[in-house]
Structure formats: C-alpha cells, structure tokens
N, C-alpha and C positions, 0 to 999 in steps of 0.2 A: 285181655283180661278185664272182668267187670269191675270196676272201683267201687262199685255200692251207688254211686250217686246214678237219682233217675234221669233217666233220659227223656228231652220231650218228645211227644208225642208228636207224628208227622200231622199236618191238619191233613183231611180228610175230604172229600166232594162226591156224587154221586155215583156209581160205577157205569150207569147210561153215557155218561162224556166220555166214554170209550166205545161202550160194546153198540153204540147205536152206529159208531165209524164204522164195524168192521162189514155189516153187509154192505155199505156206501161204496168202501175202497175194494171187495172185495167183488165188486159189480165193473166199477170206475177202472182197477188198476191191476186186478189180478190177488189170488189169494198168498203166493210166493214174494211178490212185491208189495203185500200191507203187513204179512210179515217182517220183513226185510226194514220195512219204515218203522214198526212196533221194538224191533230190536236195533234197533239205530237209536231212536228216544230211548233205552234204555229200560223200554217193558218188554220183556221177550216170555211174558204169558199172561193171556186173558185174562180178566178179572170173572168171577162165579156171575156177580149180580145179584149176590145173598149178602154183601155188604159193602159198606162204603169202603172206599179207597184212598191212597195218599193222595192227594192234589197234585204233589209234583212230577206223578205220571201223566194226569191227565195233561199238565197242561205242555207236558214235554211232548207228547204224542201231538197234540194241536200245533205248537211249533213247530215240530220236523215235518207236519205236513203242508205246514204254511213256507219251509226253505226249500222242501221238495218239489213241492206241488202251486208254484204261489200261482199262477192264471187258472188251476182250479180249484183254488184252497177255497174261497167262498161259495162257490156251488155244494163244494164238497161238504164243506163245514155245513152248511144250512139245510142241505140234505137229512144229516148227524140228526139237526136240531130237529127238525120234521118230525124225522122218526123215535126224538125222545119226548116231544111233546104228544105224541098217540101213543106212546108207553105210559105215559101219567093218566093223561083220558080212559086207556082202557083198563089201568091196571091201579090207579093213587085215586079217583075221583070217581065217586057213587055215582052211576046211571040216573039214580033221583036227584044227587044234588046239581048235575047236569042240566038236569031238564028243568029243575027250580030255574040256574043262573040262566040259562038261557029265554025262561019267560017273563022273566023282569028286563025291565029297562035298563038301557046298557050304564046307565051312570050309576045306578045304585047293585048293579052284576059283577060292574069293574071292584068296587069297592070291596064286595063279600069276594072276587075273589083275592084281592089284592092280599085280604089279612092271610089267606092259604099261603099265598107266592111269599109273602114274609115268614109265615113260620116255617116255612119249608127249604127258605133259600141256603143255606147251607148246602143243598146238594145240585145246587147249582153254580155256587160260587167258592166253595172254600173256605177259604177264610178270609176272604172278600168283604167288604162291608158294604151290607143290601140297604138301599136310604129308595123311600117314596116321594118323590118331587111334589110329583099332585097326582090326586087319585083321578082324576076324570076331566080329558082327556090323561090316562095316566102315562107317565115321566117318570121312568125309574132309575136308578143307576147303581153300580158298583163299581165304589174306592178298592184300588190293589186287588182288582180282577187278575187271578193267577193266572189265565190265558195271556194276559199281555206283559207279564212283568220278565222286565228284561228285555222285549222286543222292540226294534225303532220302526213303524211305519207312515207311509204317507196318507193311508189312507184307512178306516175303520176294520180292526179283525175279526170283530166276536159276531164273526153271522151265524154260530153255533145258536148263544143265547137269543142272536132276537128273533130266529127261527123259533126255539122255543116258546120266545112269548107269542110269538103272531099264530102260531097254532095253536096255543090255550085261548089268546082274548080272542079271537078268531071264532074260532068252534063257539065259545061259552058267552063270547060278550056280542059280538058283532064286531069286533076291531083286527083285523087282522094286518094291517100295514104297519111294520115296525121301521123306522128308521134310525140307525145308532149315529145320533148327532154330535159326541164326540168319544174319544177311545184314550185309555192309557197309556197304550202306545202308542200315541201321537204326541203324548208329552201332556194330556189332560190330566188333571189330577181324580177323573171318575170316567168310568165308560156310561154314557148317559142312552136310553133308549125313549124315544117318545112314540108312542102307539095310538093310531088313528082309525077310524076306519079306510076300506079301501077305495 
C-alpha cells in the first residue's frame, strides 16, 4: 500500500553500459548464456536505449560478469567500452565538431573535449562523482563509481570506462592509451584514469 510519502528516485547511467554488452557476450558466450547472466543480475530485459536507466542494473550486470566470467571480464568489459565509445562518435558528436577537435592541437582538443565528458558524465557514471585532475595530459577520475561499489579486487575493474575514454581521446585528441591507476575496488577512495598517447 502507498503511504503518500515520495519515494527516491533510483539514480540513473547511460543505457549503452548494457546494450553495448550484449553483442560482446552474445559473440563471446552465446545468446541463451548472456541471458542467463542478464537474469541472474537481476535485469531479465533489455533496456529500449530511448532512455536512461537505474544504475543498479548496470552495475549488477558488470559484476555478475566479472564473478562469471572474471579471466574474460576485461576483454569483455573493454570490448562494451569500444563499442560505446563509436556509439557517442557516430551518434552524440557532430561530424564537424569531430573534425574541428581533431585538427587542433591535442592540449587544447583535450580541453574542449573534457568540458563535453563533464557535462555529459552522468551517463557514464551514475551518481558517481566526475572530478578533472588535470586537463592535459588528462587525469580524470570517479568518487563512488557504481561499477565497483561493493566489489573487493586485486587488481583495476572499470576497462568498460577507460575503454570508453581511449576511443573518444583516441579518435578526437590523439590519446588513446588509458591506464586506470587506481580503482574503488581496490579500496581507493576514486577510480583514477590517466590518458597518454600510445
């Protein structure tokens, strides 16, 4: 029975931190078995992609493939990111303003695109809090990345996001080497990426 009193609102993240999985796993692992993992996290149907989603799907689907699948969760994961960074380029980002970032200099391309990756980052993190280290070589990071909370590992999980970045500064800036120097689930208090060229 409803009391009257509102209820919060789930936070929210991109619906790409799903639907870029499913051709990955459904290549990787079969279409009956990325089911089978989709309804074990507790999402037993796809998201449209016509709008954002709760977070605690995506980031339940990213964990059951990381206890399922943990020697190819990073392939797998980065794969994800790949192919939602070419869904931003062909489908979030003007062919002209493309062509602009890419013929300027990568210190001041990083820069115009950093301010997009911040207004934007909600659909990449949640309710994740997005902070700019330093814009060039850029350093970015996310406090309470919903990918890791709650998870213990040894070694860094989010090759989703920095797949994502290495395909945006990549293509747009010339940077495309991302390395995740530390992670939340390692007990950092931010998942930190620093982006180089290659």
């Amino acid at each position: 029975m409803h009391d009257g009193a509102a209820r919060p609102c789930a936070a929210q993240i991109g619906p790409n931190t799903l639907l870029q999985l499913v051709p990955v796993l459904d290549a990787a692992i079969g279409v009956a078995a990325r089911q089978d993992l989709f309804e074990a996290a507790g999402v037993p149907a796809l998201p449209t992609g016509e709008a954002m989603i709760d977070e605690a799907e995506a980031a339940a689907v990213h964990q059951m493939l990381l206890k399922m699948c943990p020697e190819a969760f990073p392939a797998l994961a980065a794969a994800a990111g790949r192919g939602t960074g070419a869904y931003i380029l062909n489908n979030r980002i003007p062919q002209a303003a493309q062509f602009v970032l890419r013929a300027l200099p990568p210190a001041l391309s990083s820069r115009l695109l950093l301010r997009a990756v911040r207004k934007n980052a909600r659909t990449f993190m949640g309710s994740g809090k997005f902070r700019v280290i330093r814009a060039y070589p850029p350093i970015l990071e996310i406090a309470d990345n919903p990918v890791g909370r709650g998870v213990q590992a040894d070694t860094p999980i989010c090759h989703w996001h920095a797949a994502v970045f290495a395909r945006l500064f990549g293509r747009l800036c010339g940077m495309g080497r991302v390395r995740e120097t530390a992670c939340c689930a390692m007990g950092a208090p931010a998942c930190r990426f620093e982006i180089t060229k290659i």
